[in-house]
C-alpha positions in Angstrom: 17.1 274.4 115.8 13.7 272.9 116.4 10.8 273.2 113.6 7.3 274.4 114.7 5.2 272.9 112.0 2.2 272.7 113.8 -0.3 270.3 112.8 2.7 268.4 110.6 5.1 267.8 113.3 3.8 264.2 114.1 4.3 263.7 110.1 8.2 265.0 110.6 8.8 262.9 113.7 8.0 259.9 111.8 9.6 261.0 108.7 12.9 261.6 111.1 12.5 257.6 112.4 12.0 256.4 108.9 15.5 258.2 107.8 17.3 257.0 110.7 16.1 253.5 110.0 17.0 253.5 106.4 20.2 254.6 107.7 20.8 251.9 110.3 19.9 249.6 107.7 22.5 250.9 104.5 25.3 250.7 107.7 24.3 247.0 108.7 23.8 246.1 105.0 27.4 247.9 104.1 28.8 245.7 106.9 27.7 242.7 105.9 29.2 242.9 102.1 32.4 243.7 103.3 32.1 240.8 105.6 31.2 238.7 102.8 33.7 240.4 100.2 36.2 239.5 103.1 35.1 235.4 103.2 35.2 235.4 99.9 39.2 236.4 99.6 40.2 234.9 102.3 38.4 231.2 101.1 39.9 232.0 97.4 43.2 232.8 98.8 43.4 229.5 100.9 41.6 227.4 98.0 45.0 228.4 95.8 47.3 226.9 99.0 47.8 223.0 98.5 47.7 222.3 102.1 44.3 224.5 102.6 42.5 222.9 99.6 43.3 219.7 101.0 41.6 220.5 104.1 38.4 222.2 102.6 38.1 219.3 100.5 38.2 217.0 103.3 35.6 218.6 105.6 33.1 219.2 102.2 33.3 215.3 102.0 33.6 214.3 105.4 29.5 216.5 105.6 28.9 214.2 102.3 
């Protein structure tokens, strides 16, 4: 159902794009912590593996 709000539906339309905007960007944004939440674990989890911190520390020093 279409609203005929005359003189206010330019104002609406624009409203409309504004809301789907803010929407695209929450998604994105929600994305991107879980991504990061995601790093996080999986970089913790490997730091606590002998073998794996070896190796992390070796490439931070090998950029040193």
């Amino acid at each position: 159902m279409e609203l005929n709000l005359g003189i206010f539906n330019p104002i609406l339309e624009k409203l409309n794009s504004i809301s789907e905007g803010f929407k695209i960007a929450v998604d994105e944004e929600i994305k991107s912590q879980n991504l990061k939440t995601e790093l996080i674990s999986n970089v913790s989890h490997d730091l606590k593996t002998p073998l794996t911190s070896k190796q992390y520390s070796q490439i931070f020093f090998a950029k040193l």
